[in-house]
C-alpha positions in Angstrom: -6.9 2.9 27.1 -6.9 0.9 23.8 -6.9 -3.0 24.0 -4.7 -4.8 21.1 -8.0 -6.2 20.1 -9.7 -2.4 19.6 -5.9 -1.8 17.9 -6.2 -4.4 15.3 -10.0 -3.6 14.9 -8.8 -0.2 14.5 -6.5 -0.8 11.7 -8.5 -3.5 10.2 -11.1 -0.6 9.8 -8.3 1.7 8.2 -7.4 -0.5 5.1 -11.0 -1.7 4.7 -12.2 -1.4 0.8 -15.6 -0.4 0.7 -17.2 -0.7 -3.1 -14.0 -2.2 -4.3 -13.6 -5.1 -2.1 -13.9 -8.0 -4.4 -11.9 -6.5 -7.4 -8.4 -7.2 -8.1 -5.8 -5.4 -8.3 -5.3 -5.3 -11.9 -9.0 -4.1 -12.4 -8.8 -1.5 -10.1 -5.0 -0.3 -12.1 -7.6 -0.2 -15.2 -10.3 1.1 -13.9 -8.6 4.3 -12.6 -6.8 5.1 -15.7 -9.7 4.1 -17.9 -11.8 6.5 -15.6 -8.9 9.4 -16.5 -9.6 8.6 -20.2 -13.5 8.7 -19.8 -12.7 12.5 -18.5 -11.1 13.6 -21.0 -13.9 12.0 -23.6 -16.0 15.0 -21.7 -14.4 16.8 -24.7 -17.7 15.7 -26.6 -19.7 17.9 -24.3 -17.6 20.8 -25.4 -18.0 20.3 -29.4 -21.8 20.2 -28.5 -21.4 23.5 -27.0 -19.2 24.5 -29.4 -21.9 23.6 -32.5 -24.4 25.2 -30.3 -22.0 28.8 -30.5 -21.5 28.2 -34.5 -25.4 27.9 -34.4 -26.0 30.8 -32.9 -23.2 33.1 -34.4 -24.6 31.8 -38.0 -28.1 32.9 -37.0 -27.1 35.8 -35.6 -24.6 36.7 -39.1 -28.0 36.1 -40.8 -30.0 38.7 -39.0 -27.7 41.2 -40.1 -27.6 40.0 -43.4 -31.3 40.3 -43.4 -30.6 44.1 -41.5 -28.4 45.1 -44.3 -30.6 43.4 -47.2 -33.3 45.3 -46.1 -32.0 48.6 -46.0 -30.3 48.1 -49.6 -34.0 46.8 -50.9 -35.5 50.1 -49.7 -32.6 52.7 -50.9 -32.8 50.5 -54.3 -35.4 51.0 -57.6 -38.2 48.4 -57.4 -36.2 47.2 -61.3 -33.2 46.9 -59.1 -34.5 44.4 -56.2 -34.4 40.9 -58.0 -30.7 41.8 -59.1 -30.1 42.7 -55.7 -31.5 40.1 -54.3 -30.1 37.5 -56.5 -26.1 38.9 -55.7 -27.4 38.5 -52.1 -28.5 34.7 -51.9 -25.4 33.6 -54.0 -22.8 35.7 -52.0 -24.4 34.3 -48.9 -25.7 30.6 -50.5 -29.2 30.9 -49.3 -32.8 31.0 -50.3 -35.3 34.0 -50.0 -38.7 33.8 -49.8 -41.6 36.6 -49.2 -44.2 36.4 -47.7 -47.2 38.9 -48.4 -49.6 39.5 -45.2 -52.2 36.9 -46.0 -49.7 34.7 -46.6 -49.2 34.2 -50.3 -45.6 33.5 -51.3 -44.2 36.7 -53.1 -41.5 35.8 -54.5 -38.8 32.9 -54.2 -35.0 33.2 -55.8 -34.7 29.5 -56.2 -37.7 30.1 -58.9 -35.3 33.0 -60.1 -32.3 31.8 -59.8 -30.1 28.1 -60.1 -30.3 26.7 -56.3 -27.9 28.0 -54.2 -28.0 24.5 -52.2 -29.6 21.2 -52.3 -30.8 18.7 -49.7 -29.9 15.8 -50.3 -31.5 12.3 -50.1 -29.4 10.7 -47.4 -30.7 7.1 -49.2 -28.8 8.2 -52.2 -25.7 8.7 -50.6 -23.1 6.1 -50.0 -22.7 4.1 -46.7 -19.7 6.3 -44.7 -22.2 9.1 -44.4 -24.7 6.9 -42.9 -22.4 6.0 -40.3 -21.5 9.5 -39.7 -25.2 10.3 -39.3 -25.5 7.4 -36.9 -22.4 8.3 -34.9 -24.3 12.0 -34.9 -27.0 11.0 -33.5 -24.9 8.4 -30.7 -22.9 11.3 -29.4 -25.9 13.6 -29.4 -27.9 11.1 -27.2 -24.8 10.5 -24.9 -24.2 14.2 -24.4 -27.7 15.3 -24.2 -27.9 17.5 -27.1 -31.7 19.1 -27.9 -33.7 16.8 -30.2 -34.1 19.3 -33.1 -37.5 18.7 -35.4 -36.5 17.3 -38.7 -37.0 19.7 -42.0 -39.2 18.8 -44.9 -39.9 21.6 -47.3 -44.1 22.4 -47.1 -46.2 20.8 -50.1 -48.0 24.6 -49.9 -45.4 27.1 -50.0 -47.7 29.5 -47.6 -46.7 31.5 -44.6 -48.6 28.9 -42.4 -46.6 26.3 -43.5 -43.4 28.1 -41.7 -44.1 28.7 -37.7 -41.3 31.1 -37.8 -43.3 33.0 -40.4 -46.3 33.2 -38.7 -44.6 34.3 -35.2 -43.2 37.4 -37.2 -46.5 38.3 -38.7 -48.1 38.4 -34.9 -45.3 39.8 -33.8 -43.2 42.2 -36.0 -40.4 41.1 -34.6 -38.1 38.9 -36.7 -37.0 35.0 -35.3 -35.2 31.9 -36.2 -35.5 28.5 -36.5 -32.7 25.2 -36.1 -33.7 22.5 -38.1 -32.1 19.2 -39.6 -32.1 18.9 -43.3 -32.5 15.5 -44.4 -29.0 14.0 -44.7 -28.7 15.3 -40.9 -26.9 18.8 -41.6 -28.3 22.2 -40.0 -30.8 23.8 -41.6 -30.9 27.3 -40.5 -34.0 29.8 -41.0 -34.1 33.9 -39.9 -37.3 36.0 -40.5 -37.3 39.9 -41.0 -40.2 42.5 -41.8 -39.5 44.7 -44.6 -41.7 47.3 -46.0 -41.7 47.7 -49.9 -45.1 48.6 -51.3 -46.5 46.7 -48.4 -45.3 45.3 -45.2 -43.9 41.6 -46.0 -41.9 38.9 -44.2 -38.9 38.2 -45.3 -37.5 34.4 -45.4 -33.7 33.1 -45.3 -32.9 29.8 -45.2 -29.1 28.3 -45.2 -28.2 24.3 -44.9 -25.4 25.6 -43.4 -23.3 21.8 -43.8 -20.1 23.6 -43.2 -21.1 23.5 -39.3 -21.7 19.9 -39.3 -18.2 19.2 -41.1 -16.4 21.1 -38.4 -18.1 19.3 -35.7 -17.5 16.0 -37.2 -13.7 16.7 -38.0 -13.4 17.6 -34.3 -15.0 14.9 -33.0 -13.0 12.7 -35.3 -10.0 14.4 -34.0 -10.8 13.9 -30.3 -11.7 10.5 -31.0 -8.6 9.9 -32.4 -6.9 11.0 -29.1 -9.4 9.4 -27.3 -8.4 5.8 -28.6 -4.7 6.4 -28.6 -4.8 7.6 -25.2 -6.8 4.3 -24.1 -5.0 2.1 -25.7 -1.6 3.8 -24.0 -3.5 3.7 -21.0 -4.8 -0.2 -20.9 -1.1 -0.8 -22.1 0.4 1.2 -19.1 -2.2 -0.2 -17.1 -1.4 -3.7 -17.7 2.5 -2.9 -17.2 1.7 -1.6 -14.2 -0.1 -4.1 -13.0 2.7 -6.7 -14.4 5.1 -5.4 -12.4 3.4 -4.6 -9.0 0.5 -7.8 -9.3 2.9 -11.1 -10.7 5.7 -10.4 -7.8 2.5 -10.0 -5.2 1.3 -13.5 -6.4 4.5 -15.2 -6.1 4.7 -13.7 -2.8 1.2 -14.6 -1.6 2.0 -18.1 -2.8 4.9 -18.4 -1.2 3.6 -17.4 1.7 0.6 -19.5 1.5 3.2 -22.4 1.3 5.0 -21.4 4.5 1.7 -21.1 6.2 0.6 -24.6 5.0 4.4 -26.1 7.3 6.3 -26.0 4.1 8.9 -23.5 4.9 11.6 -25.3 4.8 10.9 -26.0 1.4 10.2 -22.1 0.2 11.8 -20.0 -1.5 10.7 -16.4 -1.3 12.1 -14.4 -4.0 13.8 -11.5 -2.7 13.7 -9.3 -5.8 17.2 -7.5 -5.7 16.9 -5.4 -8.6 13.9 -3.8 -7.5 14.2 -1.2 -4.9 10.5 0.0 -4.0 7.9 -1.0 -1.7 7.6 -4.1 -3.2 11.4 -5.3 -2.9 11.1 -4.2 0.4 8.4 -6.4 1.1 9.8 -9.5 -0.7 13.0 -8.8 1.2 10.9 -8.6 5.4 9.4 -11.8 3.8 12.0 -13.8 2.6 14.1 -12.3 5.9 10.7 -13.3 8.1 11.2 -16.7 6.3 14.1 -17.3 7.4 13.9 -16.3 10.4 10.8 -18.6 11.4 13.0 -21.7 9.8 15.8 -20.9 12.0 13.3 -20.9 14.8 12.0 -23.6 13.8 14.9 -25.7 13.8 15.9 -24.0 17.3 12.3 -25.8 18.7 13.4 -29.1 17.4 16.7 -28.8 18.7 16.1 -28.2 21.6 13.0 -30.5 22.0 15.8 -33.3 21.2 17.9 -31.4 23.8 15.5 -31.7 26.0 14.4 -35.5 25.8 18.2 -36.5 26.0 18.8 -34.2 28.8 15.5 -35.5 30.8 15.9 -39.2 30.1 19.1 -39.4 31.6 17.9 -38.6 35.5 14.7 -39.9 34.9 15.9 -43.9 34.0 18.2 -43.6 37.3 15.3 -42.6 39.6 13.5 -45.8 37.4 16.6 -47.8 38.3 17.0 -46.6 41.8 12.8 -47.2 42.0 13.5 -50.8 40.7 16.3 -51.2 43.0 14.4 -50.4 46.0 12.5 -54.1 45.9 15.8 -55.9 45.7 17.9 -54.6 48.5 17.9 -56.2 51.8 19.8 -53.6 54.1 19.1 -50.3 54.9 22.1 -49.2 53.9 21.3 -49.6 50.5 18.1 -48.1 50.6 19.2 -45.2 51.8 22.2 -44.9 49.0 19.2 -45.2 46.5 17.0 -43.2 48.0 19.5 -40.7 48.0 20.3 -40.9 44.3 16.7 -40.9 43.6 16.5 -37.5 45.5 19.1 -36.1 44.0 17.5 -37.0 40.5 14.6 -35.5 41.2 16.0 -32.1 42.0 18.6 -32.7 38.9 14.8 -33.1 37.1 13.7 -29.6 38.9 16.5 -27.2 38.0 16.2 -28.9 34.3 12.3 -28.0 34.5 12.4 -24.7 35.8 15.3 -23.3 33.2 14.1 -24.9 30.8 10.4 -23.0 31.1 12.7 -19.8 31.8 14.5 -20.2 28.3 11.1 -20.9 26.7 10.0 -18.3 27.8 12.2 -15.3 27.7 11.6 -14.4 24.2 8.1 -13.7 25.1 8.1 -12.1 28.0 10.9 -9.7 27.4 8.9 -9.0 24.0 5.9 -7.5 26.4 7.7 -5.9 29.0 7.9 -2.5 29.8 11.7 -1.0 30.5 12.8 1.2 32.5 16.0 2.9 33.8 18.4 0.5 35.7 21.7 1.6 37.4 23.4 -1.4 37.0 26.1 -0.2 39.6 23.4 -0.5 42.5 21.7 -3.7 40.6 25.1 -6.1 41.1 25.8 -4.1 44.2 22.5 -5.6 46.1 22.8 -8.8 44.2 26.6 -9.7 45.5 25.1 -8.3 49.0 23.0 -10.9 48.9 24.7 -14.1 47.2 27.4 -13.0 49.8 24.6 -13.9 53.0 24.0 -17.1 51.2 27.9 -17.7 51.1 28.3 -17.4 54.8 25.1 -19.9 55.3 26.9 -22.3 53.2 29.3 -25.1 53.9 31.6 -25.3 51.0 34.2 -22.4 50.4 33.8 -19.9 47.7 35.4 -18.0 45.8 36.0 -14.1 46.7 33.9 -11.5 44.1 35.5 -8.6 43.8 33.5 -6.1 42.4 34.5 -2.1 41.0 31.6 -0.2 41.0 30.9 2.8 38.9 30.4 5.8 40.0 26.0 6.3 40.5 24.0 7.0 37.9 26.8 6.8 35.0 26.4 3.1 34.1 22.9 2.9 33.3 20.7 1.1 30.9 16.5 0.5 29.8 15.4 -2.5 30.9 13.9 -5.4 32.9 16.1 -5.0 36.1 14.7 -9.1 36.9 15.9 -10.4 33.9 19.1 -8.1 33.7 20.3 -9.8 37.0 19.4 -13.2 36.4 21.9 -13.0 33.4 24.3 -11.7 35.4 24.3 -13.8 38.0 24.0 -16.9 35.5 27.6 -15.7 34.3 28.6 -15.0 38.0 27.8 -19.0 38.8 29.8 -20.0 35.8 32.8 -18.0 36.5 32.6 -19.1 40.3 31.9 -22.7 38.7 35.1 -22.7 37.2 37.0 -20.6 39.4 39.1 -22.9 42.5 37.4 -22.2 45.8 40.7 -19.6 47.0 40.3 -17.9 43.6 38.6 -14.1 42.8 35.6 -13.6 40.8 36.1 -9.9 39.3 32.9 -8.3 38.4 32.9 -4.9 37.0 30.8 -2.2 35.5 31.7 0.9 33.5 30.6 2.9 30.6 31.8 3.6 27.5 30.4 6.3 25.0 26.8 5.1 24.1 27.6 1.8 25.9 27.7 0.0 29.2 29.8 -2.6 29.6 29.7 -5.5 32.5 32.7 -8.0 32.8 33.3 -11.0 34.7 36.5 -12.5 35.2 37.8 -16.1 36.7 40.5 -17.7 37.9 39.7 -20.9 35.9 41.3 -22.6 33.1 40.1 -20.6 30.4 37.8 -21.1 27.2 39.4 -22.3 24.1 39.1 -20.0 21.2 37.1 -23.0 19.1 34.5 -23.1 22.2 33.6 -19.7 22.7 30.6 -20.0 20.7 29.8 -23.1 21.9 29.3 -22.2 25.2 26.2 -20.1 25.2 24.3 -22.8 23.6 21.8 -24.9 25.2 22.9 -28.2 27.0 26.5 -27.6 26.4 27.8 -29.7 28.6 31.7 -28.9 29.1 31.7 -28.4 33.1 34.8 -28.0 35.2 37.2 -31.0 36.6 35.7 -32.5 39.8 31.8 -31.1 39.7 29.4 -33.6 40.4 27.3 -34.3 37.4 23.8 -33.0 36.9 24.3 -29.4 39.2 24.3 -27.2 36.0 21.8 -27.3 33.4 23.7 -26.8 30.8 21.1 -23.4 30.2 22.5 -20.7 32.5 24.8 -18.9 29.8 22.2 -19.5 26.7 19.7 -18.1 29.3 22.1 -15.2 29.7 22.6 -14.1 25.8 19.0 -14.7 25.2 18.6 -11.9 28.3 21.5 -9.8 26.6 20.0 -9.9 23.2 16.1 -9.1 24.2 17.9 -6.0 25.6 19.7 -4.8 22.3 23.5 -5.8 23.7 25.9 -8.5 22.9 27.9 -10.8 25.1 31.3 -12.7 24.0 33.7 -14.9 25.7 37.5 -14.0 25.6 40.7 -13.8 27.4 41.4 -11.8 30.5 42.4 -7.9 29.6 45.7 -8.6 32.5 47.2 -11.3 30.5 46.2 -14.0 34.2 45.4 -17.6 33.3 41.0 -17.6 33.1 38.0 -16.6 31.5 36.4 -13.1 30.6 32.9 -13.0 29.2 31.7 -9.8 28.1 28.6 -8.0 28.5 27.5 -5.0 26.0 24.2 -2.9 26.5 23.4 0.5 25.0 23.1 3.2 27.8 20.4 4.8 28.6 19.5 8.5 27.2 19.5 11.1 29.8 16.2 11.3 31.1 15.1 8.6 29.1 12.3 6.6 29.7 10.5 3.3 28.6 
């Protein structure tokens, strides 16, 4: 079985923050939509992919160019090939170079031919596309991309000079080659063997900047999207945390302030316009307030109650004390000693009800109910105030008492407490009742209800002091009663019972229209078969 110290542990342990634990709340509002935007900037590891695919389709385009080139080179005159090959590097914007097998250049259609592109000096260009280049090369490094050797056309124009080249000599087999071109743009190179009057190699290079324009209008386009999105974000973010952080302050300080013995002096806003979590929250606390202020001033109350209502029999057992010294005859002792008694057991019955209405709250707050036929309960209760009564001296008044039939008017419960209220309201109504009067006590239930009455033969309660009665040390007692035999707590004792069980009680007139007092108990029945 679980103590309430492994329960709190328990939840303790369930809202415990682990990395988070010192951040606010506000940091951890930004730092879980900023983390949403840094997800979406995985787009840049895309447009690498996605230059990687134009890359390769380009290269592979430029094999087949090659395939095609050679096949028209063979078909065509050996007066037709530089014509041929001229419409071929301007339809395609590239350079051709061949390569003879100890790796003398052949031929070259830039020396043929106006350049169908030109690398340019990046220092000769202005300072937006060094920026772009350095942006290039900052993406590249955050999303990995290859580290691609950097192009620098050979001093000797030989087939060693171009490693591609050389594989396709060893090999026969045609390759390619990524490079960067000086102002940071792909530089694209594709071998082929062709056999004219001799096996050759064949050479096509591209600076194929149209690649790095697309990439760099995408990536401006994402980034775009990118900063608007973060900027909604950290604005939604910090609305966010306006409206759910600033109300949580105000409540944590007001709380603080309660806390520190201020309450009375604490507002707690209660937020009525706002109906989430959080109004609900300021509402338990300002509500919680309230409540402790009320109980507050209930503990002062009746502290003060308490030190009037003790001072009183405590200076006349001082006086009868002093008293005692002075007397001569025995007769006198003996009337003092008897007031002094009869002080001191005022001073018990004040003691011992006023621990029980301390301490009701509590107790009823930890106990367990269960099913109580309240039929049987006052039935065994009158049995026995009834052997008292015949012990006693003084007359009482007759209880009359209509039982329900068993098992309808029952209730959950603490059967102890249950009966001490009632019997608290049976002593007032007898209290107030003459001694040949009748004490009706009945018991009967009413839809979802049980209700317990007591009715007297007394002179009644004024409408204006039916609320007064169940407060503590109200001290309107009946004509004739000796003072100091009530405490002045039996029907406060009685509603705080009542109340701790979910039911009402209420002073009124009788329902017969007779001269006395009704006071009304109300409890909710038990459910069949219900249980604690």
């Amino acid at each position: 079985m679980l103590t309430r110290a492994d329960n709190r542990a328990a939840a303790a342990e369930d809202l415990q923050l682990v990395w988070s634990a010192r951040w606010s709340l506000t940091t951890r509002i930004l730092v879980v939509n900023i983390l949403a935007v840094a997800l979406l900037a995985g787009g840049f590891f895309y447009l690498d992919t996605y230059r990687s695919r134009l890359v390769d389709t380009r290269i592979a385009v430029m094999e087949d160019q090659l395939a095609l080139l050679d096949s028209a080179l063979e078909a065509a005159r050996p007066d037709q090939r530089e014509r041929l090959i001229g419409e071929f590097t301007r339809a395609t914007e590239s350079r051709l170079r061949f390569y003879a097998p100890d790796g003398r250049k052949l031929y070259d259609s830039f020396a043929h031919g106006p350049p169908t592109y030109t690398l340019r000096d990046p220092d000769l260009q202005p300072w937006k596309r060094d920026a772009a280049r350095a942006m290039d090369r900052g993406i590249d490094w955050i999303v990995g991309a290859p580290a691609y050797p950097e192009f620098e056309e050979p001093a000797t124009d030989r087939a060693a000079a171009w490693p591609e080249v050389k594989e396709t000599q060893q090999s026969g087999e045609g390759t390619s080659r990524f490079r960067y071109a000086p102002e940071r743009t792909p530089l694209l190179s594709a071998t082929r063997v062709v056999d004219l009057e001799a096996p050759e190699v064949m050479l096509m290079t591209v600076n194929a900047r149209d690649i790095t324009r697309t990439v760099r209008a995408e990536r401006f386009r994402l980034a775009v999207v990118l900063a608007m999105v973060l900027i909604a974000s950290v604005l939604l973010s910090l609305f966010l945390a306006r409206t759910i952080v600033r109300p949580l302050r105000r409540l944590a300080r007001a709380a603080v302030r309660v806390r520190l013995g201020r309450a009375r002096e604490v507002v707690v806003p209660r937020l009525p316009s706002r109906r989430d979590e959080i109004g609900t929250l300021a509402r338990a606390l300002s509500d919680m307030t309230q409540a402790l202020r009320e109980r507050i001033d209930a503990g002062e109350h009746f502290a003060a109650d308490v030190t009037h209502e003790l001072k009183n029999p405590i200076a006349s057992v001082r006086s009868a004390i002093e008293g005692l010294g002075r007397v001569k005859t025995d007769e006198q002792r003996a009337q003092l000693l008897a007031i002094a008694d009869e002080d001191v057991r005022r001073l018990d019955r004040l003691v011992s009800d006023i621990s029980d209405a301390s301490r009701i709250d509590a107790q009823l707050s930890r106990t367990l109910f269960e099913p109580i036929d309240v039929g049987l309960m006052i039935e065994s209760m009158l049995a026995a105030r009834a052997a008292r009564a015949e012990q006693g001296e003084k007359p009482q008044p007759r209880i009359a008492f209509a039982r329900p039939r068993k098992g309808t008017a029952t209730v959950m419960g603490d059967g102890h407490r249950l009966e001490r209220a009632i019997d608290n309201i049976i002593d007032n109504a007898i209290s107030f009742s003459p001694p040949d009067g009748l004490v009706c006590v009945r018991a009967t239930r009413l839809g979802q209800e049980v209700h317990i009455g007591v009715d007297d033969d007394g002179p009644g309660i004024e409408p204006a002091q039916r609320e007064a009665i169940f407060r503590r040390f109200h001290s309107e007692r009946p004509n004739g009663e000796a003072f100091g035999r009530h405490s002045g707590l039996g029907l406060a004792i009685a509603r705080t019972i009542v109340e701790g069980h979910g039911g009402t009680i209420a002073a009124g007139d009788r329902d017969d229209g007779k001269p006395g007092a009704s006071l009304l108990i109300t409890l909710p029945a038990a459910e069949e078969g219900g249980a604690a």
